[in-house]
C-alpha positions as CSV (number, residue, x, y, z in Angstrom):
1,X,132.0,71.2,93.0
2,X,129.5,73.5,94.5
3,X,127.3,73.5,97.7
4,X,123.6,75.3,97.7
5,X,121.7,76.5,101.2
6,X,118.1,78.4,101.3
7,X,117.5,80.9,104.0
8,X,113.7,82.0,104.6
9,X,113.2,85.6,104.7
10,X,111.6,87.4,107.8
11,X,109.6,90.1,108.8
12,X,110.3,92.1,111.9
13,X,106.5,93.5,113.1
14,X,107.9,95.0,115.9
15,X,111.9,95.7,117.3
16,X,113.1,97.4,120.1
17,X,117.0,98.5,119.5
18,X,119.1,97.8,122.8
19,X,122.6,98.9,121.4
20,X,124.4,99.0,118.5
21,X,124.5,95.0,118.0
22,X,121.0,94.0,119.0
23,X,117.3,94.3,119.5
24,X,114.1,92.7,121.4
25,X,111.0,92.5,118.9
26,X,108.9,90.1,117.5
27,X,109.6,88.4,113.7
28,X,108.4,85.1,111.9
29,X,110.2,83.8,109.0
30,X,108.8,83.2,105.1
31,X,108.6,80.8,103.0
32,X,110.1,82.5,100.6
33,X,113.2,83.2,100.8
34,X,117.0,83.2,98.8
35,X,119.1,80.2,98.0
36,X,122.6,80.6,97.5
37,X,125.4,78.2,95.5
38,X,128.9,78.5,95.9
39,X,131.7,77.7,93.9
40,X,135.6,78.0,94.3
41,X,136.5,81.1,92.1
42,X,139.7,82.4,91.5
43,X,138.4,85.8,93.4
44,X,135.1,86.6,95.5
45,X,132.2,88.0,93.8
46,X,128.4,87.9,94.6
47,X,126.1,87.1,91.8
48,X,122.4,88.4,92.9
49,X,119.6,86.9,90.1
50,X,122.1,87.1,87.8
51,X,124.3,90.0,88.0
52,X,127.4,91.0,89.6
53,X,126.4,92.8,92.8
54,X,127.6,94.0,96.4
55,X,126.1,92.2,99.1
56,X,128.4,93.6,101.9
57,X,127.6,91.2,104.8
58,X,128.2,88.3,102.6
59,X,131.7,89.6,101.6
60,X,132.0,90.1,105.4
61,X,130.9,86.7,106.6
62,X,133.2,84.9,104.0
63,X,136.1,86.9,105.7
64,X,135.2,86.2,108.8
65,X,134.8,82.2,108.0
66,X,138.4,82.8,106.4
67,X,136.6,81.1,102.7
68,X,138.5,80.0,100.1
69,X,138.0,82.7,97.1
70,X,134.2,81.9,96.1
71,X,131.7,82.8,94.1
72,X,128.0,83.6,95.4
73,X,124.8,82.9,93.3
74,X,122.4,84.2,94.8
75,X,118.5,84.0,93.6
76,X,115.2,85.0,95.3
77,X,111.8,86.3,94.4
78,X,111.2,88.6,97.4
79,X,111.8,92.5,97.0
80,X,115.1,93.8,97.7
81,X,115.3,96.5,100.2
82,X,111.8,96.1,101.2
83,X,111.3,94.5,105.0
84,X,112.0,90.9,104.4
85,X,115.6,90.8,105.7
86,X,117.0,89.6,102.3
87,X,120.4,90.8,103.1
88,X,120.5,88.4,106.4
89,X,119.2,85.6,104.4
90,X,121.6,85.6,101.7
91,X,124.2,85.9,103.8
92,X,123.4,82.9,106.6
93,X,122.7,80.8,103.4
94,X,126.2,81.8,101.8
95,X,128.0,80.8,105.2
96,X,126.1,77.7,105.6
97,X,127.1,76.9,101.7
98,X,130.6,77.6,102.2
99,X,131.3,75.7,105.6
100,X,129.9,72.4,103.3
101,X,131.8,73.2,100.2
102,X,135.0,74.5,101.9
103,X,134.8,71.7,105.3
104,X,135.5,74.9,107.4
105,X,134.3,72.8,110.3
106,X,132.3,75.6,111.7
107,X,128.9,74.4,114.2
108,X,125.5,76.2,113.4
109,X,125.4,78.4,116.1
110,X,129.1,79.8,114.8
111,X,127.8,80.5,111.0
112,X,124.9,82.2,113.0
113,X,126.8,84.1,115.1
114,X,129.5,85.1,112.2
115,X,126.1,85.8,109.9
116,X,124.9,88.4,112.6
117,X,128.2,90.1,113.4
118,X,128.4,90.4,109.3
119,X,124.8,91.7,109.3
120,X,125.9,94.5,112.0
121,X,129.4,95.8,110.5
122,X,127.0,96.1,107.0
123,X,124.7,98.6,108.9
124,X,121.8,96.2,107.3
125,X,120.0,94.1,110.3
126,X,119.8,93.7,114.2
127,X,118.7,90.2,114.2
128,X,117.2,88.9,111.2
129,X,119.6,85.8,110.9
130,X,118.2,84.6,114.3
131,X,114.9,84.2,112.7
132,X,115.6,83.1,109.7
133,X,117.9,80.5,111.6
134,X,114.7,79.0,113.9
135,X,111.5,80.1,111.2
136,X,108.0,80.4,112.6
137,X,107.3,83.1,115.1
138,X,110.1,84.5,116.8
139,X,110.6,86.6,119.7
140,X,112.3,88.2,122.4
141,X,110.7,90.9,125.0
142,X,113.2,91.0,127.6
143,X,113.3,87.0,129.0
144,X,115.3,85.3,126.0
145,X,114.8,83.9,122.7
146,X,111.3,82.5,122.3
147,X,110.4,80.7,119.4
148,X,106.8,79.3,118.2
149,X,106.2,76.4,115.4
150,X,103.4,78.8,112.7
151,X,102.2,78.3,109.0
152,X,99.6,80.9,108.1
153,X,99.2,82.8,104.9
154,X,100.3,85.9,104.7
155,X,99.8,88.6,102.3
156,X,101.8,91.5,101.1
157,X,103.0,94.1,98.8
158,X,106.1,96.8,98.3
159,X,105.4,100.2,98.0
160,X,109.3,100.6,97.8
161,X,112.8,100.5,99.6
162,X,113.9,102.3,102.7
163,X,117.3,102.7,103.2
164,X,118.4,100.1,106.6
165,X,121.2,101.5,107.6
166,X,119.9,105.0,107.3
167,X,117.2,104.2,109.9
168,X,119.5,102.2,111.9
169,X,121.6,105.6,111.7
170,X,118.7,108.2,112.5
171,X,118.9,109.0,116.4
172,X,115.7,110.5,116.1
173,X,113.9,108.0,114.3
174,X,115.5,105.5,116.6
175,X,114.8,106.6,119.7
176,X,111.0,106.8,118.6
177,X,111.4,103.6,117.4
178,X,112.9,102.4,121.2
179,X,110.1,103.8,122.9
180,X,107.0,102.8,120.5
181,X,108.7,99.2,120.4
182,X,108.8,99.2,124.4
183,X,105.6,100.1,124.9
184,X,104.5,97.6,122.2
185,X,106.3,94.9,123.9
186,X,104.7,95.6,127.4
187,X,101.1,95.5,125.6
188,X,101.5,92.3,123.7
189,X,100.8,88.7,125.5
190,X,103.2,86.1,123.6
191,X,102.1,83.6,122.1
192,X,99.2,84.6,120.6
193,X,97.2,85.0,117.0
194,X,99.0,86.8,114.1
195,X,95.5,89.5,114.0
196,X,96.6,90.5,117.5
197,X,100.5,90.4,116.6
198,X,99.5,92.7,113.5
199,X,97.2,94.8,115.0
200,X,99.5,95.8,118.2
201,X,102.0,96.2,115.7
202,X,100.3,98.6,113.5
203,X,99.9,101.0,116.4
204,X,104.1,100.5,116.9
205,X,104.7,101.5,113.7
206,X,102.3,103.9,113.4
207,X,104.0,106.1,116.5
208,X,107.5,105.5,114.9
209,X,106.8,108.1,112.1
210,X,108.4,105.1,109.4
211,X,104.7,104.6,107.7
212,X,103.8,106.5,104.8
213,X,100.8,108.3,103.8
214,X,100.2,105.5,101.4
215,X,101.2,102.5,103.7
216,X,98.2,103.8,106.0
217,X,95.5,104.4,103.7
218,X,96.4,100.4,102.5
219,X,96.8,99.6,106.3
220,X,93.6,101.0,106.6
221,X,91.7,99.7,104.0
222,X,92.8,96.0,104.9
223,X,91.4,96.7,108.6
224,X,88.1,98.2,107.0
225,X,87.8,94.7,104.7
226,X,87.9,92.4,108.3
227,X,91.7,92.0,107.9
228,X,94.7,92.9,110.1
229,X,97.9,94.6,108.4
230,X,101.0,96.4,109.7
231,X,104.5,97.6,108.2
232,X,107.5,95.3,108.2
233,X,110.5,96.4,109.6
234,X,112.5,98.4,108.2
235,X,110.8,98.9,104.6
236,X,107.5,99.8,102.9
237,X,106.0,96.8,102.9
238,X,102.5,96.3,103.8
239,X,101.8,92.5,105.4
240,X,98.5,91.5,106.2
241,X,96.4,88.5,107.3
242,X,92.4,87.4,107.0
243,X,92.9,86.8,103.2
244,X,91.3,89.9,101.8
245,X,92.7,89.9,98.8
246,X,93.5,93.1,98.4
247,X,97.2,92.9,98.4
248,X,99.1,92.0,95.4
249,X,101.6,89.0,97.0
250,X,101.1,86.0,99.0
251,X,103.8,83.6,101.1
252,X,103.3,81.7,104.2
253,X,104.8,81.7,107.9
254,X,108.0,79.1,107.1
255,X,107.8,76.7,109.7
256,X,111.7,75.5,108.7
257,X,114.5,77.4,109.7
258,X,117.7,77.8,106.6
259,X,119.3,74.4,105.4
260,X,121.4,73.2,103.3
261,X,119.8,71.9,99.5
């Protein structure tokens, strides 16, 4: 017996840290994303496109759903470490996965809730689950949860991996991060086009420091071409939209939240 879920991805354009446990920002969810099929296994592992890996928050949510030992197969085509919240979609796909194949009995909102608190102990997201949970455009500025229904294109590519927890660990960067984000937050009318949501969000993460050299000449270039591009957050990844074709990779705003396969 097995049971498979699929999680989009997401991509935080801008995030204000609050405490230790959460954030305000703005996100929308991808259509790609990672699926995940679990199996009773004599121990726990996490397979990750085929090898034996450590996925810390989805050990940790399978603890905290008390699992059965399981194996995790976990498969996706977006980079790893890059922006796109893989870590908090594998892991709300592998509790929604379990609670079928095991009956754990648990609602939605609890696999979200244990998916976040897992996400949090790892040191590897602030919220990316509650996108990934709702997909489209999702936000929060201060008033609560909002959540808008969006398919665009959008394009991207990696320029590499930055370390999550090591931002989320950096007072400095942090607190630059806290201030550009509230200032971002204040400027930006919600809901409105993904060029505006892009282009406020460029100057955010310009002022945070994260943004390469290279991430701005690209960033720069797109805006040159007619386009609007920013950084996702936290990783080198440039995301962009008015189809300029100058990025390498292409997905689409995922309009459905994770589910079960």
């Amino acid at each position: 017996m097995s049971a498979t879920a699929f999680a989009p991805g997401s991509v935080t354009t801008i995030f204000v840290p609050q405490d230790a446990e959460s954030s305000l920002g703005v996100s929308f969810a991808t259509d790609d994303g990672v699926t995940a099929l679990v199996e009773p296994a004599s121990a726990t592992s996490v397979i990750l496109d085929g090898r034996r890996a450590d996925v810390a928050p989805v050990s940790g949510v399978l603890r905290r759903l008390d699992a059965p030992a399981t194996t995790v197969h976990l498969d996706t085509d977006l980079p790893i470490g890059c922006g796109f919240g893989v870590s908090g979609a594998a892991t709300l796909a592998a509790a929604l996965a379990a609670n079928t194949e095991f009956q754990l009995g648990y609602t939605r909102e609890e696999l979200v809730e244990a998916s976040h608190r897992a996400e949090v102990e790892a040191g590897t997201g602030l919220g990316d689950v509650f996108i990934q949970n709702r997909g489209g455009l999702v936000w929060d500025v201060g008033d609560g949860i909002r959540h808008s229904r969006r398919t665009a294109p959008v394009e991207y590519a990696s320029f590499g991996e930055i370390a999550t927890a090591d931002v989320l660990g950096d007072e400095g960067a942090m607190e630059r991060v806290r201030r550009a984000g509230q200032e971002a937050i204040e400027t930006i009318q919600l809901p409105t086009s993904l060029r505006t949501i892009f282009e406020v969000s460029w100057g955010f993460a310009d002022s945070t420091e994260l943004a390469t050299d290279r991430i701005a000449e690209v960033v720069a270039r797109i805006r040159n071409e007619g386009g609007a591009a920013t950084m996702a957050m936290i990783g080198k990844i440039v995301v962009a939209t008015g189809e300029t074709g100058i990025l390498d990779d292409t997905t689409r705003i995922a309009d459905a939240g994770a589910q079960l396969r």
